[in-house]
C-alpha positions in Angstrom: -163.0 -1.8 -24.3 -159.2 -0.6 -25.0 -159.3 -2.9 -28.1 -162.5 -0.5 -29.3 -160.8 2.5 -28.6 -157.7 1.6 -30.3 -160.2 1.2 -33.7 -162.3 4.5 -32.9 -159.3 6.5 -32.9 -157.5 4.9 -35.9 -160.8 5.8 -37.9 -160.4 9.3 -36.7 -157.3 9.7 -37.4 -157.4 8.0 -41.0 -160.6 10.6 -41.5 -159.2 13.9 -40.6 -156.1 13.1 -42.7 -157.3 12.1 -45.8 -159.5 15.4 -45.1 -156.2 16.9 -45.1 -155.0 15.6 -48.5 -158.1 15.8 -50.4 -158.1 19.8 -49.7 -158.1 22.1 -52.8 -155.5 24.4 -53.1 -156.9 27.9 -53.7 -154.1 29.6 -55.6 -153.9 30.9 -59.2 -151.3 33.0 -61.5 -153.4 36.4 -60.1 -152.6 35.4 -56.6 -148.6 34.5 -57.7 -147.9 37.8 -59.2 -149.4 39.4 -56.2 -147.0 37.8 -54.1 -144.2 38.4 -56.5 -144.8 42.5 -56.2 -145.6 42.3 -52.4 -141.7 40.7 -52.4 -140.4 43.0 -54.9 -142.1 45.7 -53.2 -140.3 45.2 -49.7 -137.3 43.7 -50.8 -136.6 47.4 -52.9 -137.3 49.2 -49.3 -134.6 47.0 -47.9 -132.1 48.0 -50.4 -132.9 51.6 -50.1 -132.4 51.6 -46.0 -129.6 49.5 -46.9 -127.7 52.3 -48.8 -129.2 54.6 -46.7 -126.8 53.5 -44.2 -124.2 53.2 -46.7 -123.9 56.7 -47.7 -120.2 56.4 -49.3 -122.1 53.9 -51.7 -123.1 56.4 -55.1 -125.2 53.7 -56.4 -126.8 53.7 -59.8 -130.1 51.6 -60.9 -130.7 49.5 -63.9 -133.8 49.2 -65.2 -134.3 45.5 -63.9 -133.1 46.6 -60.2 -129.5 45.8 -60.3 -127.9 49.0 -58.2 -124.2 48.9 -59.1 -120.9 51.2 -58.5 -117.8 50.9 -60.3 -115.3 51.7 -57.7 -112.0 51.4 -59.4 -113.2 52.2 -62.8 -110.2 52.2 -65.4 -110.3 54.2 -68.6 -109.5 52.5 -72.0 -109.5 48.5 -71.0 -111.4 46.2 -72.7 -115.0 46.2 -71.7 -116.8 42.9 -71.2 -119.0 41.4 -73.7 -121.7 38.4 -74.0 -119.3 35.6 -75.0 -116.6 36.7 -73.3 -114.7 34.1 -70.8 -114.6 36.7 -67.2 -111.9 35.7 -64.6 -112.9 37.6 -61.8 -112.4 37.4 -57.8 -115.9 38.2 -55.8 -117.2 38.3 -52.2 -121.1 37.8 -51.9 -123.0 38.5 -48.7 -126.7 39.7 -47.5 -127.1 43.0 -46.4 -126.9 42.0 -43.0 -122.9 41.8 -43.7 -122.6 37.7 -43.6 -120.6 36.4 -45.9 -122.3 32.9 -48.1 -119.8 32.6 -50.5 -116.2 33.8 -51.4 -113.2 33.2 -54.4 -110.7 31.4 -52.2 -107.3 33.8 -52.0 -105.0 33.7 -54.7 -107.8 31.8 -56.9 -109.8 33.1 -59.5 -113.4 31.9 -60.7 -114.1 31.9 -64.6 -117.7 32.3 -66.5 -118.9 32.9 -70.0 -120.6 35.9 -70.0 -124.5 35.8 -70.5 -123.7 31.8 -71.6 -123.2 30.3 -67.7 -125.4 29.8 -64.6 -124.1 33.1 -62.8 -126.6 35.1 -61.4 -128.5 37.4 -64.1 -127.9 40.4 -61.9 -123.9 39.3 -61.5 -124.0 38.7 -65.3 -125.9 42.5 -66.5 -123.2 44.1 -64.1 -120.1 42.5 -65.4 -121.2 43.7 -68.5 -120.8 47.3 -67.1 -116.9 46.7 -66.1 -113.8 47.0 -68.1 -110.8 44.3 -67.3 -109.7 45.7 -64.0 -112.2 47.3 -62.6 -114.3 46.6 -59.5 -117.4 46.9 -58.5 -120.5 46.4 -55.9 -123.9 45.0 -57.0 -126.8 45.0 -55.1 -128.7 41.8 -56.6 -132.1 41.6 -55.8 -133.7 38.2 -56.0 -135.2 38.1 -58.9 -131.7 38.6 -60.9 -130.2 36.3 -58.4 -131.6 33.1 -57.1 -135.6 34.0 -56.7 -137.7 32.7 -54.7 -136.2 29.2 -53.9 -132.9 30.4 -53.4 -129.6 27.9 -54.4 -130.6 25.3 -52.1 -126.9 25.8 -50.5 -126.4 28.7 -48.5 -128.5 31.3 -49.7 -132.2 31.4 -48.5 -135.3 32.1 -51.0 -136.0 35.9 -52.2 -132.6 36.9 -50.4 -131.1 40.1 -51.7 -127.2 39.9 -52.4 -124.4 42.2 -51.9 -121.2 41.6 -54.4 -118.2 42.8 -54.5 -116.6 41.7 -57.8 -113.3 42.5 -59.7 -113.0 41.7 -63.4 -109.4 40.8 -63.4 -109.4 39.7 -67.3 -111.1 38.9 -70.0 -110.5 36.2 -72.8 
């Protein structure tokens, strides 16, 4: 009787998993870019209660969604251009406040301008800086790490916070 049992519910099992397997999936490009601006949507009301409580922030918006501030802006320096090696120092966290990732102290990180991995968002908004300037970025995730986030420390379709300073550019 137990040995019957024992085969019963294997054949159960075996069926309701393959049933599993075999299912369709019932999604389509239609469907994805109604997700997309359902995200974009909500993750633009974030920013704005964001800088809503961040009222010393005079925050201007790109036409792809970057919102950036120079905050030390200097007058005659070289401005950054595509192709252009950027040596800056940066602090990026969510809008929560937590920090994910920092330049360690008295170190600087180094990218090509529109020819590296950076961020797209990080990249548009350096491009707005002259050598010595700083500035804060609001990155939304579809200039920053989208919808799958880095795999590291940032989660999918975060929005970022950076604080950057150009420091030079070569």
């Amino acid at each position: 009787m137990q040995v019957l049992f024992l085969i019963l519910t294997s054949i159960l099992f075996c069926a309701c998993s393959s049933d599993e397997v075999n299912k369709e999936i019932d999604w389509n490009k239609k469907k994805s870019m109604e997700l997309n601006r359902k995200l974009a949507k909500k993750e633009k009301l974030d920013i704005l209660m964001f800088l809503e409580n961040h009222p010393q922030w005079k925050m201007k918006e790109t036409g792809s969604g970057l919102f950036y501030q120079i905050v030390d802006e200097k007058q005659g320096e070289v401005v950054a251009k595509p192709g252009l090696e950027a040596a800056v120092k940066y602090k990026i966290s969510f809008l929560n406040g937590d920090v994910c990732y920092e330049t360690p102290k008295e170190e600087l990180s180094y990218f090509k301008i529109d020819h590296s991995d950076i961020e797209s968002g990080v990249q548009e908004g350096v491009k707005k800086m002259r050598k010595g300037e700083k500035a804060v970025f609001i990155v939304s995730s579809h200039l920053a790490h989208g919808i799958t986030g880095d795999q590291n420390k940032i989660p999918p379709a975060t929005t970022l916070v950076v604080e950057i300073e150009l420091v030079d550019l070569y």
